[in-house]
N, C-alpha and C positions, 0 to 999 in steps of 0.2 A: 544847557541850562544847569543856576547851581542844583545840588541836593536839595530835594525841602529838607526842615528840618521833623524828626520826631512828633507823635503824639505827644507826648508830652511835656516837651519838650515847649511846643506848639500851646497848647493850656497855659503852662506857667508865664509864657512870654507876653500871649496876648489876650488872653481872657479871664484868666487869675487876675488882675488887677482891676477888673469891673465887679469884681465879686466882694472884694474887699467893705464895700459898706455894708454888709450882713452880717451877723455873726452866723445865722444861721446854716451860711453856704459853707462852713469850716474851710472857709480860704480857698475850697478846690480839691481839697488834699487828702478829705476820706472819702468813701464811695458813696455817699448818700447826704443830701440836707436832711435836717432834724430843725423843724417849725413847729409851732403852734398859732390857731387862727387868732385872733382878738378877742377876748370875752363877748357873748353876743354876738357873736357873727359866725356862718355857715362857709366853708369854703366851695368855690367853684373853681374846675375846673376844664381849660377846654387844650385840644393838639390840633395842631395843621402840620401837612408836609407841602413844602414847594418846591418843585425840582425845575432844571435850569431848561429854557424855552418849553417850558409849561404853563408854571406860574410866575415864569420873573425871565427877561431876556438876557443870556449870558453877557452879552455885551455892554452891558447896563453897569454903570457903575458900581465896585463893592460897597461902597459906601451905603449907596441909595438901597442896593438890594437886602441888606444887613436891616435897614428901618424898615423894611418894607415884610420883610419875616415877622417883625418884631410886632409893627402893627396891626397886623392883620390877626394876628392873635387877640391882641390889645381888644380889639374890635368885636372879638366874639364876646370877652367880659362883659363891653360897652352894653354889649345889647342884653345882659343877665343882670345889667344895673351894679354891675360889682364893682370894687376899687382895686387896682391893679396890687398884685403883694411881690410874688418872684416868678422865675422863668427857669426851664431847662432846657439848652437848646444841644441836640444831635445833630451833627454837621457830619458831610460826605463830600469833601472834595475833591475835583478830579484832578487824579495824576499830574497833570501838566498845567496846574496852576500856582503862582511862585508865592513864595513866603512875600512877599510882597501884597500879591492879593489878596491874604488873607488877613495879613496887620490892616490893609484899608478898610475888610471890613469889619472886622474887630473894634476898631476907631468907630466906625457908624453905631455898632450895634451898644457899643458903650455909651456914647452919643445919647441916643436915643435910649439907653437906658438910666440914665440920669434926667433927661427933659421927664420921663416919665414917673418916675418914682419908683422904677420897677428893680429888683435883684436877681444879679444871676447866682441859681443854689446849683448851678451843674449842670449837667451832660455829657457827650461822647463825642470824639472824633476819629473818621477814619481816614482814608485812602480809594477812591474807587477809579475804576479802568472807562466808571460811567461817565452820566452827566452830571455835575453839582447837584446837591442834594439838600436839605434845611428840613427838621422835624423839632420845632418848639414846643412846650407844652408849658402853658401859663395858668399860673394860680392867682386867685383873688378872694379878695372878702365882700360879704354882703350882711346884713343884719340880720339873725333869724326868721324865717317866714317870708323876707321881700323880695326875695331876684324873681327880678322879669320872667317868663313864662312865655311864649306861644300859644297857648290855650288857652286864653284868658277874654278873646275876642267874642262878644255876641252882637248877633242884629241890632240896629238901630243904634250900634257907634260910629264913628269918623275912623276914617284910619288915614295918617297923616305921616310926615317924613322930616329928618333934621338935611340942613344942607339943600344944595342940588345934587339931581342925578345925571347920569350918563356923561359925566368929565370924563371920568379915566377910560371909557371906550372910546371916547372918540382922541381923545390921548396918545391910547396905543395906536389909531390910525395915522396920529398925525406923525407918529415916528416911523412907521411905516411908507411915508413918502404922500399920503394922502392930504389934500387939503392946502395944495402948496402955493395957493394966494392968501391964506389968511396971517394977518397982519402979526409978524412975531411976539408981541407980547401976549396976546390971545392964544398961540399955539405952543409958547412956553408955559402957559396958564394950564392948559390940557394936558400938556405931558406930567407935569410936576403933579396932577391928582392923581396918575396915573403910578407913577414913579414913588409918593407918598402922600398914603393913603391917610386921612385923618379920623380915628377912632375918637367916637364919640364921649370921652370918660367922664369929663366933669356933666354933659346932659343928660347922660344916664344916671347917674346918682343921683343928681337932681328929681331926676322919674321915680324911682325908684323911694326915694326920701316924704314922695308926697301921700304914702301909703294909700293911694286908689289903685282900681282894679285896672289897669294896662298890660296888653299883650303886645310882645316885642320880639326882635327879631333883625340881626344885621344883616344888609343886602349886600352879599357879594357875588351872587350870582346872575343879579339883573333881577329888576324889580317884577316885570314878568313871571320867573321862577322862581323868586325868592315867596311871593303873593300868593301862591298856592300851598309851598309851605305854612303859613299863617292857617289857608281855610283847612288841609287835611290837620291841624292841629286842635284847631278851634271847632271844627265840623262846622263851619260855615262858607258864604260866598261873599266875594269883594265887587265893587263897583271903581272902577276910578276915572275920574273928568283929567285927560288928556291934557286942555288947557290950564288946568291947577299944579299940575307936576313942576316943582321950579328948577329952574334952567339958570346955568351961572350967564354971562354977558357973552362968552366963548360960543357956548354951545350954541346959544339962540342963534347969534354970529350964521352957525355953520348951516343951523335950521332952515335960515332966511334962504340959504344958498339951495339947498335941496331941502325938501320936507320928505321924502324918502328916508330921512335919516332919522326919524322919529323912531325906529325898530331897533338904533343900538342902544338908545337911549330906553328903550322901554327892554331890551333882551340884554344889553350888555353888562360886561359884569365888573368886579372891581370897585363898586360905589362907596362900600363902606361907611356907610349912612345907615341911620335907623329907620326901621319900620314900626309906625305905631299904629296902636288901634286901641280905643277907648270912648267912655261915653262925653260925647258933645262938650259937656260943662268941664270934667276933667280934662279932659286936650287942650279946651279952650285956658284952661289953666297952666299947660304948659308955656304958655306965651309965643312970642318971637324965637322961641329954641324949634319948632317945628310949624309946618306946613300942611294945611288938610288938602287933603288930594283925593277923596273919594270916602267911600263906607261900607260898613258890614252888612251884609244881607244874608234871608234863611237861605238862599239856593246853593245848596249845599253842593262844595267843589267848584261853581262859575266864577271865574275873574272875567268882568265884562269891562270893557274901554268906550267912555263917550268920547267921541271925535269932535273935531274943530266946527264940524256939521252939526253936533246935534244930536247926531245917532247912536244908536250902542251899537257893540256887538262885541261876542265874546273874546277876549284875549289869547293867544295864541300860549301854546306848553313849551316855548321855545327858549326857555330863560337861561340862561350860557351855564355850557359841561363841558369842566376840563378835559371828558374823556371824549368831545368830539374831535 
């Protein structure tokens, strides 16, 4: 195999050149951006790492995995109500990956760095003997005083959702060999939420823009887990009607086949959809950008699930961890 080339080498070839609409990124070429937020507005910031068959399968496209770093970031903004400003992304390639793979994904993440509006002000590259590695850290802006919160939820609100859930777990299943009668535009439908994830930006700001009191919060851990983040934040308990959860045309699909399968859909993770919760009138004011699927109650710490039965009974703490 050729040489890779250099760090830096590497920078100026393929990532110096998505930097270029900033001024603030000085092209790459000093150790640090130098920004300022917008008059009126508070910066927020969030970091994720993804490492390779962890959070993204190495086999997977560079392209796709590049947006996939990209959004998932995007997504934590989404749910703080922010608007996306710039990015710093730390990259750890392994050894045995060619200059090749790396321009593909550099191509994706510039991509998706233009669909978005977002700048890259920097970061690091190294070399490792590991597995691929990704540590973005995204900035954004919010108005003084309005990013969304988690603690913002009390009894006798709705709490409601953008999108459908449980695509991209049953996504990764179907790339995994599972589900091998469903009709391939269905199962190309699943992979692809899987594969890119869609950060909710312009419905956040929207939320965010209507200055009422909404507590929020992006599900990527499975609505399950993500549901009790909300109550230990809010110090309340959740309800949610089973049947209200909306399902893209795919999932329902797979549902019909086995209802057994309601558990990835209620634990599996990767959704990147919002979680909302607010009073009645408010929600109902967000329109058609979101879905009520349950409510807030004093029982403090219960997430309880009514069934297609009728019944409750509480929700399991099983909501998907990367460190299982």
């Amino acid at each position: 195999m050729a040489a890779r080339s250099g760090e830096f080498e590497l920078i100026a070839r393929h990532f110096a050149p998505i930097a270029q609409g900033d001024p603030a990124a000085l092209s790459l070429k000093d150790d640090a951006a130098v920004f300022s937020p917008p008059a009126g507005h508070e910066v927020v910031v969030t970091t994720d790492a993804l490492v390779a068959d962890v959070h993204f399968r190495s086999i997977d496209e560079p392209e796709l995995i590049a947006k996939k770093v990209l959004r998932v970031n995007l997504s934590d903004l989404a749910a703080m109500g922010a608007r996306a400003g710039g990015v710093v992304l730390s990259a750890g390639y392994n050894r045995d990956l060619s200059d090749d793979w790396i321009e593909r994904f550099a191509k994706g993440f510039g991509e998706d760095c233009a669909a978005y509006g977002v700048s890259l002000l920097g970061g690091d590259t190294v070399a490792t003997p590991g597995p691929t590695f990704f540590s973005l850290t995204a900035f954004g802006y919010v108005p003084t005083g309005c990013a969304l919160r988690r603690d913002r939820a009390k009894p006798g609100d709705v709490l409601a959702v953008t999108g459908t859930l449980g695509d991209a777990a049953l996504g990764l299943a179907v790339l995994k060999g599972d589900f091998p009668d469903l009709a391939p535009e269905l199962a190309d439908f699943l992979k692809d939420r899987y594969w890119l994830p869609q950060p909710r930006m312009l419905e956040s700001e929207g939320f965010g823009a209507t200055g009422k009191r909404l507590a929020a919060m992006d599900i990527s851990d499975g609505l399950a887990g993500d549901c009790r983040k909300i109550c230990a934040a809010s110090n309340v308990g959740l309800v949610i009607n089973r049947d209200a959860i909306p399902l893209s045309d795919a999932a329902r699909t797979v549902l019909d086949q086995d209802d057994a399968l309601w558990e990835r859909i209620l634990a599996g993770g990767d959704d990147y959809e919002l979680l909302i919760a607010g009073a009645p009138d408010d929600v109902a004011g967000l329109g058609d950008a979101v879905t009520v699927i349950g409510a807030v109650t004093d029982e403090v710490g219960v997430v309880s699930l009514i069934g297609a039965d009728g019944k409750m009974a509480e929700l399991a703490e099983d909501g998907f961890d990367h460190f299982k």
